[in-house]
C-alpha positions as CSV (number, residue, x, y, z in Angstrom):
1,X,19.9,-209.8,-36.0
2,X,22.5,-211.8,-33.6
3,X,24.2,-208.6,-33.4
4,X,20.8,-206.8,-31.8
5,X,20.5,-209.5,-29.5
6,X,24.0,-210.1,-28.1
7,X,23.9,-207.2,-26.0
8,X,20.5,-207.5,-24.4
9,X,20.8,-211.4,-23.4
10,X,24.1,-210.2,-21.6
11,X,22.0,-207.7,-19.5
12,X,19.8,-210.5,-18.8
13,X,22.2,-213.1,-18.2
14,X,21.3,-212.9,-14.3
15,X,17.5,-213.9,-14.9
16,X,16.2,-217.3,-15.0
17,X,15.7,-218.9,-18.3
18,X,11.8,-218.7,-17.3
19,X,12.4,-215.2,-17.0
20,X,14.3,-214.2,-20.0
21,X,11.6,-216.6,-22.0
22,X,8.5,-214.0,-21.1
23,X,10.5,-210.5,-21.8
24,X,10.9,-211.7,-25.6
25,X,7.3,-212.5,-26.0
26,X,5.1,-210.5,-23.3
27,X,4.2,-206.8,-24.5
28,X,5.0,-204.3,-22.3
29,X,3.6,-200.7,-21.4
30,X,7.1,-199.3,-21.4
31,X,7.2,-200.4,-25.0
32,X,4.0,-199.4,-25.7
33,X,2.5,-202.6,-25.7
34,X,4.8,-205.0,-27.9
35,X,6.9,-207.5,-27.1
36,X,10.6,-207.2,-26.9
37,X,11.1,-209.6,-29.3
38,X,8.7,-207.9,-31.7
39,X,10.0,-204.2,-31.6
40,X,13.7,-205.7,-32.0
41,X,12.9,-207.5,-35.0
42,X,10.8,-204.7,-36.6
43,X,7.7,-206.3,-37.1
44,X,4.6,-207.8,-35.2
45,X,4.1,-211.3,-34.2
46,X,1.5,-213.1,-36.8
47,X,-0.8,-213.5,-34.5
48,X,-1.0,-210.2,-33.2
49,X,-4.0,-207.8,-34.3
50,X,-4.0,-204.4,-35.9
51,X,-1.3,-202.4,-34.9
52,X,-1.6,-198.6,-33.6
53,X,-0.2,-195.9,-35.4
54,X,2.2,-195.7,-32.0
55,X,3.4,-199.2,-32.6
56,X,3.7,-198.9,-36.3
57,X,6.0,-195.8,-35.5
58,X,8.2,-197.7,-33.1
59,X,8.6,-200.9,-35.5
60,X,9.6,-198.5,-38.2
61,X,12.9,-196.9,-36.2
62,X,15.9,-197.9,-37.6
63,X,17.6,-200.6,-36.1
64,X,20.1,-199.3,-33.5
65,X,17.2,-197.0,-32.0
66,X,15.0,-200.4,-31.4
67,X,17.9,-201.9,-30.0
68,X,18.1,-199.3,-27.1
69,X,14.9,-199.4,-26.5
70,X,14.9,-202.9,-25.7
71,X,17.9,-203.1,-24.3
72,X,17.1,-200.3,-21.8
73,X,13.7,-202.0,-21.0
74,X,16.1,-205.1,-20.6
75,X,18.1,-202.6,-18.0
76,X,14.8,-201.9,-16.3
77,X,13.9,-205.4,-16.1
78,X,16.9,-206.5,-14.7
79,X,17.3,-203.8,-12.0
80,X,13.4,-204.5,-10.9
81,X,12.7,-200.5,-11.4
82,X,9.6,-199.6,-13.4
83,X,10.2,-196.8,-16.1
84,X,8.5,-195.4,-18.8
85,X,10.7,-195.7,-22.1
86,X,10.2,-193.0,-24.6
């Protein structure tokens, strides 16, 4: 999974360790609720509760379609504009 994350730490390479710490594990309305972290590794946190359909759909892309989801959310984060990612 290195290869997923490479490119999404460089877009955050500007943000405070702080900040790059709570985009891998906060959930996020633009990705419908889960965490970075979670949707780029394809699968929920352990301690996270029953999943909805929605989610499950989303952690069930293939690989390279999770990864530009995150990594435009990353974008979005980065730039400070608020989008909805689809």
């Amino acid at each position: 999974m290195p290869e997923l994350i490479a490119p999404v730490l460089a877009c955050l390479a500007q943000q405070a360790g702080s900040e790059v710490h709570a985009f891998w594990i906060t959930g996020a309305d633009e990705l419908n609720e889960l965490a970075p972290a979670e949707l780029l590794a394809g699968c929920p946190f352990d301690t996270r509760g029953a999943l909805h359909a929605s989610q499950q759909a989303l952690l069930g892309l293939p690989s390279q379609q999770r990864q530009q989801k995150v990594l435009a959310f990353a974008q979005q984060q980065a730039s400070g504009k608020a989008v909805v990612i689809g």
